[in-house]
N, C-alpha and C positions, 0 to 999 in steps of 0.2 A: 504494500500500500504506500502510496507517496503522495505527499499536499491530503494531508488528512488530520483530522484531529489526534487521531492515532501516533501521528509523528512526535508530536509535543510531548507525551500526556502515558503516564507507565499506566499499564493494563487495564491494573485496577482502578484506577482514578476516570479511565478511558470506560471504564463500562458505568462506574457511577453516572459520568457526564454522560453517558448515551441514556441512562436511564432515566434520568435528572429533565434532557432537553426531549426525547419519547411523550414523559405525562407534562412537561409543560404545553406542549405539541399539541396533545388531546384535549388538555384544557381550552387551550385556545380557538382550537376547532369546533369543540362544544357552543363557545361563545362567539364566533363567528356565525355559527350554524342558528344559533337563536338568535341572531339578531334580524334587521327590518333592511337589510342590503340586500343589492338584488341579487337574484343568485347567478349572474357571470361573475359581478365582483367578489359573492360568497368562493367559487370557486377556482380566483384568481388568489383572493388571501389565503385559500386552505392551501393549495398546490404548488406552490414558490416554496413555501415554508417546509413542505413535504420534500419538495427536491434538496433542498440545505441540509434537510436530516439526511439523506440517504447518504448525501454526499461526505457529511461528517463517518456515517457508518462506514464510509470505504465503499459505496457501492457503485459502482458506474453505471451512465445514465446512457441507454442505449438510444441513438437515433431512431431507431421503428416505435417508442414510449413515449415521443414528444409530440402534443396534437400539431396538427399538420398548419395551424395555424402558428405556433410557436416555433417551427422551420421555415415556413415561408418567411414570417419577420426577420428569423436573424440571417435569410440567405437573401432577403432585401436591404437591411443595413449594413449589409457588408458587400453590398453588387454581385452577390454570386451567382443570382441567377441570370444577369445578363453574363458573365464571365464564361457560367455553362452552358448557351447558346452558342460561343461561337465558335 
């Protein structure tokens, strides 16, 4: 694992903090989930936060798990998809 929480952080300390930012995770979602936003914003604030955790876990975040809206954008701000046109 590299660029990870894990790098910092000896085992044990690394699983408390995973476990630590996990139920803060849930909390949070709980309380997004009850609130009065609408639900693309609901599942803009659950799902960013979801990626940071994985990320933190060491997981990697595969291209086919990214809505396809979320590839378009970032192969738009970066001109990629004019680039793979030509």
């Amino acid at each position: 694992m590299s660029n990870t929480a894990r790098d910092h952080l000896s085992e044990s300390v690394h699983d408390v903090f995973l476990q630590y930012i996990t139920d803060q995770l849930a909390a949070y979602e709980r309380e997004v989930s009850a609130s009065n936003l609408a639900p693309s914003t609901k599942q803009t604030y659950i799902e960013h936060p979801r990626r940071f955790a994985r990320w933190l876990r060491g997981e990697s975040i595969m291209l086919g798990t990214l809505p396809a809206a979320d590839v378009a954008a970032l192969a738009a701000s970066q001109n990629l998809a004019e680039t793979s046109r030509q």
